[in-house]
N, C-alpha and C positions, 0 to 999 in steps of 0.2 A: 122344878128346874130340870134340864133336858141334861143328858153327859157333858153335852159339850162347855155348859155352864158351868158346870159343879168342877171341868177340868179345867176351863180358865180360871176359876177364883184359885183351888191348888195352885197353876202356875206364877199368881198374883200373890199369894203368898208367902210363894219361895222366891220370887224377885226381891223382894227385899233385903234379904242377905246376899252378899257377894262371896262372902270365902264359905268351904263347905261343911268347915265345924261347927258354925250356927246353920246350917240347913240339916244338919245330923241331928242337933240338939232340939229342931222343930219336929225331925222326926220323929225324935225321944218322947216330947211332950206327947205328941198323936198318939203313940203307942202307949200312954201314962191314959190316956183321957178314952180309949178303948174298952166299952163295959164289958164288965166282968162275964167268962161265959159258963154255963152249969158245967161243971165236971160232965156230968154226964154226955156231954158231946165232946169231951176231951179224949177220945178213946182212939185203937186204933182205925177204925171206919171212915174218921174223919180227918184222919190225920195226910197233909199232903206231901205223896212222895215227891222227893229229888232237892226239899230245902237242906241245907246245915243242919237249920235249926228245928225244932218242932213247930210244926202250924199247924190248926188245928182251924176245918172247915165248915161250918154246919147251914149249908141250907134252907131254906123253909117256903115253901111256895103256898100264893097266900092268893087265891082268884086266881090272876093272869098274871101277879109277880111273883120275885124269888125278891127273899131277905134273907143276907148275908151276915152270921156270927162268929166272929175270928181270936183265933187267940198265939199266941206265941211265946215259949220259953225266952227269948233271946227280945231285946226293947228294941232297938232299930228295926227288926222285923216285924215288930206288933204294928210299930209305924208304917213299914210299907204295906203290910196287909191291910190295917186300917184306910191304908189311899184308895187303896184297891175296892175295900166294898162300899167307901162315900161313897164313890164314882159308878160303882155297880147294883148295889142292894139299891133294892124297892125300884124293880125295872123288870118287863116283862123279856122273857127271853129270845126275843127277836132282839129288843136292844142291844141285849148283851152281845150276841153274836155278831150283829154289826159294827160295835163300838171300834171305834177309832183310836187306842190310847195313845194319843200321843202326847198326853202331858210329863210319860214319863221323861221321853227323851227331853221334853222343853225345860222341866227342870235342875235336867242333867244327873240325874236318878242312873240311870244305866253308865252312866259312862264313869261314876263316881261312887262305885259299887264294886265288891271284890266280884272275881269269877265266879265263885261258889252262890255272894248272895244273889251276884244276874240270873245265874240258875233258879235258882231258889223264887228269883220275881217272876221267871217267868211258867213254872211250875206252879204259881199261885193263881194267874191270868189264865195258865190251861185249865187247873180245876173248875176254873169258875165257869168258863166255856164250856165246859163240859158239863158239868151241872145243868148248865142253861139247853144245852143239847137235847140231855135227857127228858129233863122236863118240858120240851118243848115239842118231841117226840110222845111223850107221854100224854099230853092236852092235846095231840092232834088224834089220840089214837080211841078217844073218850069218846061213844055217843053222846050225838048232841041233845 
């Protein structure tokens, strides 16, 4: 499935609720349904500045992609993070830096977010960009 798929089904999703207490509470479930990640990548190395809450980023570049494992103290943020690596994990890093998110805004994710957590999404999106950066830097820099 290409981003753009994986972000319309998300937006397919969250149509179905119209008020945003059951789009909070689909969040919840995401963030409930989020596998568990080893302490050992719970450290500060991984951890992304400028959330509230704690996020917790780890990496793993696998061939030509990066797979994303995430975690958060705080459940609405597990959920947004968990949107964030359906959408992203198991994609070569050219995707990612191209990607287009615009699911968030279509399911009203940003505008139905305190200021702290929009920071906080959009500190997560940078991480991962940057990840993708590096590592994509890093495979060009590789004799072939």
């Amino acid at each position: 499935m290409t981003i753009n798929q994986v972000q319309d089904m998300i937006i397919d999703e969250f149509l179905v609720f119209d008020d945003w207490m059951d789009k909070y509470n689909l969040l919840i479930d995401m963030g409930k349904d989020l596998p568990v990640v080893d302490p050992k990548f719970k450290t500060k190395d991984f951890l992304i500045e400028g959330c509230q809450s704690k996020v917790w980023l780890h990496p793993e570049f696998r061939g030509e992609k990066i797979f994303f494992l995430a975690d958060s103290d705080a459940i609405i943020t597990r959920g947004i993070v968990g949107l964030l690596i359906r959408v992203l994990s198991d994609r070569t890093p050219e995707e990612i830096l191209a990607a287009d998110l615009y699911f968030i805004d279509k399911i009203g994710l940003r505008q139905n977010l305190s200021p702290t957590r929009s920071n906080g999404l959009l500190s997560m999106v940078r991480q991962i960009k940057l990840y993708a950066m590096a590592y994509k830097s890093t495979s060009k820099s590789k004799p072939s």
